[in-house]
Biopython code that builds the backbone (N, CA, C, O; Angstrom):
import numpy as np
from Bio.PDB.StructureBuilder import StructureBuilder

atoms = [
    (1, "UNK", "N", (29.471, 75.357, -1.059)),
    (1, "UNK", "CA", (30.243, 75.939, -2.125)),
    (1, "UNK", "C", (31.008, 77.157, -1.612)),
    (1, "UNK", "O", (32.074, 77.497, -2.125)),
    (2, "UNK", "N", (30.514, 77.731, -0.712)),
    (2, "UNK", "CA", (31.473, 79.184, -0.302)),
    (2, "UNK", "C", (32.440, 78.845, 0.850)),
    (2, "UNK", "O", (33.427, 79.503, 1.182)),
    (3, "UNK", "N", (31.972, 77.669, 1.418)),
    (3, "UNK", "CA", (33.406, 77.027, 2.124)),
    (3, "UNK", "C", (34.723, 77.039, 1.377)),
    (3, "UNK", "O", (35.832, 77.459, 1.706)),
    (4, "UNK", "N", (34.144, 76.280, -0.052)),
    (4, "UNK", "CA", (35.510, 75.957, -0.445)),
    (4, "UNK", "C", (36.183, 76.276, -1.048)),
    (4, "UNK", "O", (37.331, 75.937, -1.337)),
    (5, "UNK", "N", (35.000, 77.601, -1.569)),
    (5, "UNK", "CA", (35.529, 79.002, -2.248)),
    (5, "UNK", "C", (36.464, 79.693, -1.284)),
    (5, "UNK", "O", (37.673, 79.773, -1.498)),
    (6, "UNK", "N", (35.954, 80.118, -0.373)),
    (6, "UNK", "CA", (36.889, 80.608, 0.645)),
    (6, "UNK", "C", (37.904, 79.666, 1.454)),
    (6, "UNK", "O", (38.776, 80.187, 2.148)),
    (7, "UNK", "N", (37.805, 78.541, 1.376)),
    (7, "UNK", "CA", (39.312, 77.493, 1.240)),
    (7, "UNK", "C", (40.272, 77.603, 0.514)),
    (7, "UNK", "O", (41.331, 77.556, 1.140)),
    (8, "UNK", "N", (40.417, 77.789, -1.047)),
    (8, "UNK", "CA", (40.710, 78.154, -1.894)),
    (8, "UNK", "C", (41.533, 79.325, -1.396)),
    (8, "UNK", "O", (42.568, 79.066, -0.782)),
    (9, "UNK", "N", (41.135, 80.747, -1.621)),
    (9, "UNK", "CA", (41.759, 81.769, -0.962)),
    (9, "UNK", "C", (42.648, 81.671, 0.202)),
    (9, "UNK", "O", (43.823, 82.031, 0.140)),
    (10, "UNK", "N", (41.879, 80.986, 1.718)),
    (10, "UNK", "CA", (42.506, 81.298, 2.441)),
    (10, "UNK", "C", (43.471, 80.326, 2.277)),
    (10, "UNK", "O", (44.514, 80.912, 1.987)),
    (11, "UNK", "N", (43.685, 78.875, 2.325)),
    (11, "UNK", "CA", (45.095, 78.448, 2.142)),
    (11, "UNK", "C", (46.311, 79.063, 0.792)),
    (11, "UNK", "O", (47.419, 78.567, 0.588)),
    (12, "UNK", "N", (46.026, 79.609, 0.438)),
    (12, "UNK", "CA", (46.876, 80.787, -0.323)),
    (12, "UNK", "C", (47.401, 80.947, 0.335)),
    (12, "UNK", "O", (48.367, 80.301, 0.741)),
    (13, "UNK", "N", (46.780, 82.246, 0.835)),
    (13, "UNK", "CA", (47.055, 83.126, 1.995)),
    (13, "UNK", "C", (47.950, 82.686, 3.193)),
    (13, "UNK", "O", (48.862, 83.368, 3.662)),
    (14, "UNK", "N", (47.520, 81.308, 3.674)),
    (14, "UNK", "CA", (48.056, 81.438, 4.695)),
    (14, "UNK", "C", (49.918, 80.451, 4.463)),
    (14, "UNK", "O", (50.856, 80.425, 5.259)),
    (15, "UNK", "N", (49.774, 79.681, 2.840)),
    (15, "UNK", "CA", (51.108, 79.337, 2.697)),
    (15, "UNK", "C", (51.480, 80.541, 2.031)),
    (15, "UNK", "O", (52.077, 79.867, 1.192)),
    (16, "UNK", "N", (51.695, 81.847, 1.591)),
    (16, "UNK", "CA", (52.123, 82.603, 1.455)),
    (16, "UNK", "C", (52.742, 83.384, 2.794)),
    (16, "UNK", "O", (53.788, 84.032, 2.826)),
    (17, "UNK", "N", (51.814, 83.147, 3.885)),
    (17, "UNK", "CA", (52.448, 83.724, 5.005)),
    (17, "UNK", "C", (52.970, 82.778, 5.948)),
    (17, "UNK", "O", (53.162, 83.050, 7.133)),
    (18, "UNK", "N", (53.193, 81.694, 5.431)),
    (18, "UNK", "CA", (54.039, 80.645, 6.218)),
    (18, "UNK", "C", (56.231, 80.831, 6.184)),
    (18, "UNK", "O", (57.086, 80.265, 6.864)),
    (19, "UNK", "N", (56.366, 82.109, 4.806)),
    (19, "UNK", "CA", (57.426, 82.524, 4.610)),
    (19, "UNK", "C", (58.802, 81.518, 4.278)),
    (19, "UNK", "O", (59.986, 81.816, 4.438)),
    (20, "UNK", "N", (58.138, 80.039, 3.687)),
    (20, "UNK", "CA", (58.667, 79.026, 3.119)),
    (20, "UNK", "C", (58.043, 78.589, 1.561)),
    (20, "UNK", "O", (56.858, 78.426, 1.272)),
    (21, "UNK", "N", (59.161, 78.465, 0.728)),
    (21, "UNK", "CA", (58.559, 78.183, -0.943)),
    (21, "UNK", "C", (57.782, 76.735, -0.541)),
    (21, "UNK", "O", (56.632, 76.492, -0.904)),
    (22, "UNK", "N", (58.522, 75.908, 0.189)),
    (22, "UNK", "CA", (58.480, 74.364, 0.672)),
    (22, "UNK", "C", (56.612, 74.388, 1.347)),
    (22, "UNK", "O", (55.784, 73.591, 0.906)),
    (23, "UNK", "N", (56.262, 75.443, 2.435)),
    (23, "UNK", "CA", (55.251, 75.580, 2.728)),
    (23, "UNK", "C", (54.002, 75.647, 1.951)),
    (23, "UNK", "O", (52.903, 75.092, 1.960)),
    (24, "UNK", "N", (54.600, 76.526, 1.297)),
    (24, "UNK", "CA", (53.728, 77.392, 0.210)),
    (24, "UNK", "C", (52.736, 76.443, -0.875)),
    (24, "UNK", "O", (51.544, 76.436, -1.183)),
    (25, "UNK", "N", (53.837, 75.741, -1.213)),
    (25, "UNK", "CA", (53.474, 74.952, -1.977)),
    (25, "UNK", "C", (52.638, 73.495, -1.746)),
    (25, "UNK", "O", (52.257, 72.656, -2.562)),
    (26, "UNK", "N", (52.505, 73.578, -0.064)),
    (26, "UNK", "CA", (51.786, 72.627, 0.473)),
    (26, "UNK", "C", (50.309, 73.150, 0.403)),
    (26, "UNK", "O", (49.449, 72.435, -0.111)),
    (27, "UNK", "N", (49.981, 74.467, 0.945)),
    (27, "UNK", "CA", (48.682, 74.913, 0.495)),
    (27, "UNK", "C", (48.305, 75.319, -0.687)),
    (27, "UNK", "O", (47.089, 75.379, -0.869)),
    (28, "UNK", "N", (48.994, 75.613, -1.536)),
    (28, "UNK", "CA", (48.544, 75.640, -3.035)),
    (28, "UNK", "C", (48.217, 74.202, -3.131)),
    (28, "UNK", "O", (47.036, 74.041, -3.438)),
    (29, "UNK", "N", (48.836, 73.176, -2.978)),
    (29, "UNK", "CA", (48.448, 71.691, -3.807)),
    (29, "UNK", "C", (46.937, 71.902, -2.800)),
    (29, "UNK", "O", (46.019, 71.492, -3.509)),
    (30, "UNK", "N", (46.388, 72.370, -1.474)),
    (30, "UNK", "CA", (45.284, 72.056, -0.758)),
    (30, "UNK", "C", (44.275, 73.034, -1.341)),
    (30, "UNK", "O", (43.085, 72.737, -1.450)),
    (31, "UNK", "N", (44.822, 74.314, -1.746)),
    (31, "UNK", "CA", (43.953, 74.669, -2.277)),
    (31, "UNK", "C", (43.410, 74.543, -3.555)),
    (31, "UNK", "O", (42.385, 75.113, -3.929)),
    (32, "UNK", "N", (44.188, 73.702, -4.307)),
    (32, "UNK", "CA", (43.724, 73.319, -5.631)),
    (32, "UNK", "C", (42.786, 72.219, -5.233)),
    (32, "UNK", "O", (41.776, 72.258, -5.935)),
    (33, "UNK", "N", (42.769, 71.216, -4.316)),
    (33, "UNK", "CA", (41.901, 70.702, -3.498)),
    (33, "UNK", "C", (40.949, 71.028, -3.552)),
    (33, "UNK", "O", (40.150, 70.574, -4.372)),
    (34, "UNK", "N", (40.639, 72.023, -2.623)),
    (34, "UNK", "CA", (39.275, 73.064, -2.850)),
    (34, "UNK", "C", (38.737, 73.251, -3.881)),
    (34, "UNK", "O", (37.599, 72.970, -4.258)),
    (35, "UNK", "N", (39.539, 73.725, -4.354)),
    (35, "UNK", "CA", (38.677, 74.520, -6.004)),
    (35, "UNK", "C", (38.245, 72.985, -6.599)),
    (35, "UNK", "O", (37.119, 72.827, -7.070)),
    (36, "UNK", "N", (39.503, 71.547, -6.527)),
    (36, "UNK", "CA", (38.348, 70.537, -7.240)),
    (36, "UNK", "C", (37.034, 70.077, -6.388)),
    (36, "UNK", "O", (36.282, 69.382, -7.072)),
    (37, "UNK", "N", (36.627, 70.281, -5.190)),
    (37, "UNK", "CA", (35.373, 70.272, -4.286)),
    (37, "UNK", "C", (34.622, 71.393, -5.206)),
    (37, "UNK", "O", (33.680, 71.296, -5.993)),
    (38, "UNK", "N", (35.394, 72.459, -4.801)),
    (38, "UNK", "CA", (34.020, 73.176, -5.665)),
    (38, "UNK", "C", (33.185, 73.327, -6.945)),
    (38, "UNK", "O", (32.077, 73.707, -7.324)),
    (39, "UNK", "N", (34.860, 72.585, -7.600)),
    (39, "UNK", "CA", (33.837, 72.212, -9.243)),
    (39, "UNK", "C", (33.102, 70.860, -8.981)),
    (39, "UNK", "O", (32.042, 70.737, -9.594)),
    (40, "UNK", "N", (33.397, 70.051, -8.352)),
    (40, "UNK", "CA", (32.381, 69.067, -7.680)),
    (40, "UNK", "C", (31.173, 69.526, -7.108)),
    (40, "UNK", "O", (30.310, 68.996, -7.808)),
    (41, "UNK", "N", (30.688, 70.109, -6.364)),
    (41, "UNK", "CA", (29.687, 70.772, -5.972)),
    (41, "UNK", "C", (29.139, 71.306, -7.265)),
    (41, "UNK", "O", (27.985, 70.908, -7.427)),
    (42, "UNK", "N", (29.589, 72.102, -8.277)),
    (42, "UNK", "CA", (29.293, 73.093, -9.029)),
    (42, "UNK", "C", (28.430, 72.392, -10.103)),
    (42, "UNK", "O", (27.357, 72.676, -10.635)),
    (43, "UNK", "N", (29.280, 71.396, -10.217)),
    (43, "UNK", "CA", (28.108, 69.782, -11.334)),
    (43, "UNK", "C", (27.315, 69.066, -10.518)),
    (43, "UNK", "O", (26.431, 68.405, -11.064)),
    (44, "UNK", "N", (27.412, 69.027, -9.294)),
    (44, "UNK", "CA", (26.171, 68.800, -8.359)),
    (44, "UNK", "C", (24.952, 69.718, -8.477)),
    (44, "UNK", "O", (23.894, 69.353, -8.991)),
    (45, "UNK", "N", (25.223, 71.215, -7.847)),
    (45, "UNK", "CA", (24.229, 71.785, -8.261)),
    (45, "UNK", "C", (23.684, 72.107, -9.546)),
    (45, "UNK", "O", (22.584, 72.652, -9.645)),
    (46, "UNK", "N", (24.109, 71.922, -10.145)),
    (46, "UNK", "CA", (23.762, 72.129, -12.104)),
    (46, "UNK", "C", (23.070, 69.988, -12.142)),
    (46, "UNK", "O", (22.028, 69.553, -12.633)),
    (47, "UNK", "N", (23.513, 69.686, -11.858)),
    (47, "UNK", "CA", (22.577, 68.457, -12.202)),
    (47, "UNK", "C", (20.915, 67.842, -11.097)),
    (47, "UNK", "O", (20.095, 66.946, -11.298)),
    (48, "UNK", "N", (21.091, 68.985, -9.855)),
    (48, "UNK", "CA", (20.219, 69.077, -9.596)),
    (48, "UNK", "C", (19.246, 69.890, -9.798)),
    (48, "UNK", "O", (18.178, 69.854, -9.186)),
    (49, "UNK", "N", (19.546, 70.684, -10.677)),
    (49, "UNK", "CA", (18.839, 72.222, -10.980)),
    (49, "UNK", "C", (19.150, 73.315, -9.815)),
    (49, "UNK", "O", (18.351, 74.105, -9.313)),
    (50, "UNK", "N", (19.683, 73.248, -9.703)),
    (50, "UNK", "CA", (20.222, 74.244, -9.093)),
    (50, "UNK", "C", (20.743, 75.967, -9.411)),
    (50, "UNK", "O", (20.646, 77.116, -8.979)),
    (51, "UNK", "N", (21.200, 75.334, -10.233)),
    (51, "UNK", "CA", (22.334, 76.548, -11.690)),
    (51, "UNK", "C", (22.038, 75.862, -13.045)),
    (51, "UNK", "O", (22.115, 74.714, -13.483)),
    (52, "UNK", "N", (21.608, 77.256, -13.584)),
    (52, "UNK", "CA", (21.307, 76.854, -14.957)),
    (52, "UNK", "C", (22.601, 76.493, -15.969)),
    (52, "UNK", "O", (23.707, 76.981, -15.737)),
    (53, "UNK", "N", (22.397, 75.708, -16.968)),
    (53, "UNK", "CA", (23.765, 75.444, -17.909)),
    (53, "UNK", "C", (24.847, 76.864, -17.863)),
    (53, "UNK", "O", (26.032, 76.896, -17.531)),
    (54, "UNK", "N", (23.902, 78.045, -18.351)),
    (54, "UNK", "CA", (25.110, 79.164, -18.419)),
    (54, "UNK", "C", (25.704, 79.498, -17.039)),
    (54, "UNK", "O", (26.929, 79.562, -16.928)),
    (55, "UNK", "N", (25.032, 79.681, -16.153)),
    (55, "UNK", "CA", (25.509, 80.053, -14.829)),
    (55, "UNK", "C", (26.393, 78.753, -14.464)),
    (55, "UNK", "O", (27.252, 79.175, -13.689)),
    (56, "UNK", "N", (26.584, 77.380, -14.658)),
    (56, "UNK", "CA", (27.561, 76.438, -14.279)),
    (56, "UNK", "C", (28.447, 76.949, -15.584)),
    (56, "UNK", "O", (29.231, 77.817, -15.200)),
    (57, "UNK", "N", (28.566, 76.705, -16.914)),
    (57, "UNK", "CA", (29.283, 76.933, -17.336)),
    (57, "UNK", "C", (30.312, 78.611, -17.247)),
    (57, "UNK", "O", (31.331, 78.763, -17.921)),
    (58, "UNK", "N", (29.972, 79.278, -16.661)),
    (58, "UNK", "CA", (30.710, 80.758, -16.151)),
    (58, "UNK", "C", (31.571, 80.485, -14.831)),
    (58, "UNK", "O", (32.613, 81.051, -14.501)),
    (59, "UNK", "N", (30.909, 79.522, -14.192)),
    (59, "UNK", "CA", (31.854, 79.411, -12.906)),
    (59, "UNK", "C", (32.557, 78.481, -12.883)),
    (59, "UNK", "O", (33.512, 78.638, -12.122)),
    (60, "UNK", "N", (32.504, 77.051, -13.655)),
    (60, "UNK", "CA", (33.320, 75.995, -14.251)),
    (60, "UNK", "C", (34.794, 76.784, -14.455)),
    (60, "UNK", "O", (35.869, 76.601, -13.883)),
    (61, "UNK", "N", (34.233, 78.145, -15.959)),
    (61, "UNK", "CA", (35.348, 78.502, -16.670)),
    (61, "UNK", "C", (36.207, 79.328, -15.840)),
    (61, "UNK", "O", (37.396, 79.564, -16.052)),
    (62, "UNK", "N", (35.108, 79.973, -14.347)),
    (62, "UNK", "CA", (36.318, 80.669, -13.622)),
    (62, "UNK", "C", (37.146, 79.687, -13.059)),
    (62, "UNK", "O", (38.363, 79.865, -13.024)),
    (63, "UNK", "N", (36.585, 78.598, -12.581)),
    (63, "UNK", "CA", (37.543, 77.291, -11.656)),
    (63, "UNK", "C", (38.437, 77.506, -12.138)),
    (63, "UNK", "O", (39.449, 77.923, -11.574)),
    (64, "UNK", "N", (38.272, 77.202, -13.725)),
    (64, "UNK", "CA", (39.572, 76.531, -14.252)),
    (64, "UNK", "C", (40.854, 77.491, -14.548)),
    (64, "UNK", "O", (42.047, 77.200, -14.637)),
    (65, "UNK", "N", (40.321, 78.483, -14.645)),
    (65, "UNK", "CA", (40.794, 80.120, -14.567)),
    (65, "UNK", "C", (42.248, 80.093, -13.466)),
    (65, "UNK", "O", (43.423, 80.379, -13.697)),
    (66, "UNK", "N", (41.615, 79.657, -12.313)),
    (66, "UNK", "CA", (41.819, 79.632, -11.101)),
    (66, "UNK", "C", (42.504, 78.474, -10.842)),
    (66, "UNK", "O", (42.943, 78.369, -9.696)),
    (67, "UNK", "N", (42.677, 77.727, -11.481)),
    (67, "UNK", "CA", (43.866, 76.228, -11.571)),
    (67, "UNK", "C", (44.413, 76.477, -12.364)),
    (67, "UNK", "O", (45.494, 75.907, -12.219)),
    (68, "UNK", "N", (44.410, 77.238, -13.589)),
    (68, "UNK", "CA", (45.648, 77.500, -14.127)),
    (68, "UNK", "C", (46.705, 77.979, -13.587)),
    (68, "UNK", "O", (47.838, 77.500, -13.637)),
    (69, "UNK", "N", (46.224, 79.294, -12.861)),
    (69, "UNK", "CA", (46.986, 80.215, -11.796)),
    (69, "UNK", "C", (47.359, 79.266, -11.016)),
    (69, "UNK", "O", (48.517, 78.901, -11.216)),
    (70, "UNK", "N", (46.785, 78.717, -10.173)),
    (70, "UNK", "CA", (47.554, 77.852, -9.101)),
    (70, "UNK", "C", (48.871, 76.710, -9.748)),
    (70, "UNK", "O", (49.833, 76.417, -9.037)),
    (71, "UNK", "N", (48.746, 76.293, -10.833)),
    (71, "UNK", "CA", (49.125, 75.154, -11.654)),
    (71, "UNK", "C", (50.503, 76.384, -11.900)),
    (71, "UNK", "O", (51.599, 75.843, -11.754)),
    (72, "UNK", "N", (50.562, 77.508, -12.151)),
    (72, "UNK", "CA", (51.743, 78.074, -12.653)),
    (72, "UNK", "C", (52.565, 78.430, -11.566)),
    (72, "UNK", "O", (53.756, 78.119, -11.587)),
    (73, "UNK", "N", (52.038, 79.093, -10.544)),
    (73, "UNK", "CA", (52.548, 79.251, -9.209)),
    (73, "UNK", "C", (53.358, 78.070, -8.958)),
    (73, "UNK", "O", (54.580, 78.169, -9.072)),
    (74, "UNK", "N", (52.802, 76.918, -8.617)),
    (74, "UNK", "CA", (53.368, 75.426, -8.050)),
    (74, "UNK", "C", (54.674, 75.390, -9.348)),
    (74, "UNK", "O", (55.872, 75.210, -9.127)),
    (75, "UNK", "N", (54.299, 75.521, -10.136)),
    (75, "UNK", "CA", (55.363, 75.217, -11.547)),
    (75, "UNK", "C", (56.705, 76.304, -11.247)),
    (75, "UNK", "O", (57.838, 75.823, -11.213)),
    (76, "UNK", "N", (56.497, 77.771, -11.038)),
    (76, "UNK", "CA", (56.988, 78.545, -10.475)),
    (76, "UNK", "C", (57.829, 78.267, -9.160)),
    (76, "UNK", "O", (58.997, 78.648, -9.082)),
    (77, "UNK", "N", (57.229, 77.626, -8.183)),
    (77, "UNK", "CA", (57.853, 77.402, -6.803)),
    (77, "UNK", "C", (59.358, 76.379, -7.301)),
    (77, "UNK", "O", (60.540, 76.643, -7.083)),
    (78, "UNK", "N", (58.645, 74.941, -8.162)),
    (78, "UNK", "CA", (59.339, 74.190, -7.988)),
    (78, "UNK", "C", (60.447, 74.710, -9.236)),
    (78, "UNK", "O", (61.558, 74.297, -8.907)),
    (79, "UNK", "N", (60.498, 75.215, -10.105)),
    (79, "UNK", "CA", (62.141, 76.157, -10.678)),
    (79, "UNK", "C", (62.389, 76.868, -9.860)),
    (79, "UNK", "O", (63.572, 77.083, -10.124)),
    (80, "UNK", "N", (62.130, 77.556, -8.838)),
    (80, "UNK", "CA", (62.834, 78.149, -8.160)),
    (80, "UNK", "C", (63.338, 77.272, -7.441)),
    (80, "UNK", "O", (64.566, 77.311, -7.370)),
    (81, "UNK", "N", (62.952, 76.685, -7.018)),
    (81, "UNK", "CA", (63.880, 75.149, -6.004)),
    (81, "UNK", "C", (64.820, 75.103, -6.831)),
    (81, "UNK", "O", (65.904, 75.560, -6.466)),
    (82, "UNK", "N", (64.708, 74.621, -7.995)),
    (82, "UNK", "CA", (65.325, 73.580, -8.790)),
    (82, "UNK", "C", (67.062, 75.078, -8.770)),
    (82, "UNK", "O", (68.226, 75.006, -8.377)),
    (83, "UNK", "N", (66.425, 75.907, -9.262)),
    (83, "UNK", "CA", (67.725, 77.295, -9.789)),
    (83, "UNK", "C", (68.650, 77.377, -8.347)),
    (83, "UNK", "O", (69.872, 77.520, -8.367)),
    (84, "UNK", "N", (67.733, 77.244, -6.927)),
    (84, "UNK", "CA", (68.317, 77.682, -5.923)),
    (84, "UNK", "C", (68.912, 76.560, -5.139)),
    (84, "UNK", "O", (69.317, 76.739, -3.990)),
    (85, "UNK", "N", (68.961, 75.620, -5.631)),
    (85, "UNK", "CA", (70.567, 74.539, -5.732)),
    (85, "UNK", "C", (71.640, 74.310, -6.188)),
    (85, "UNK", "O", (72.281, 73.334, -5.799)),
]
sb = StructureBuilder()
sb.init_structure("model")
sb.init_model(0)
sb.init_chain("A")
sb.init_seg("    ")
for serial, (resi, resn, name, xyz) in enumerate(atoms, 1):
    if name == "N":
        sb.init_residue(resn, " ", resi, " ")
    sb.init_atom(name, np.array(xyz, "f"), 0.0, 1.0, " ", f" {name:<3s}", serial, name[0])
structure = sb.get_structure()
């Protein structure tokens, strides 16, 4: 789970510093990737007992937190394409 937590982040990061919208937007779609591994994992460990209902349901709601953001960014990239033609 902290792999892909920190997958998440770092492909951000590193299509942000790739200094292409075109790039950028290749690691956002990978890191939304991630984050769905980690809500995969996250109903793994909650169905093994792992994490109790509230503790999966708090980090579920951050995932999704966290795909919204990514989901607006990507939405963001591609009007800017679209304006800068």
């Amino acid at each position: 789970m902290r792999r892909a937590a920190v997958s998440v982040a770092s492909n951000i990061a590193e299509g942000q510093g790739r200094g292409s919208d075109r790039s950028f937007a290749v690691f956002l779609n990978q890191a939304s990737g991630s984050l769905y591994e980690l809500e995969t994992q996250l109903e793994l460990a909650s169905n093994l007992g792992m994490l109790t209902g509230g503790e999966t349901e708090k980090l579920l709601s951050k995932a999704a937190e966290i795909g919204r953001m990514l989901h607006g960014l990507r939405k963001t990239l591609r009007r800017e394409a679209v304006t800068a033609h």
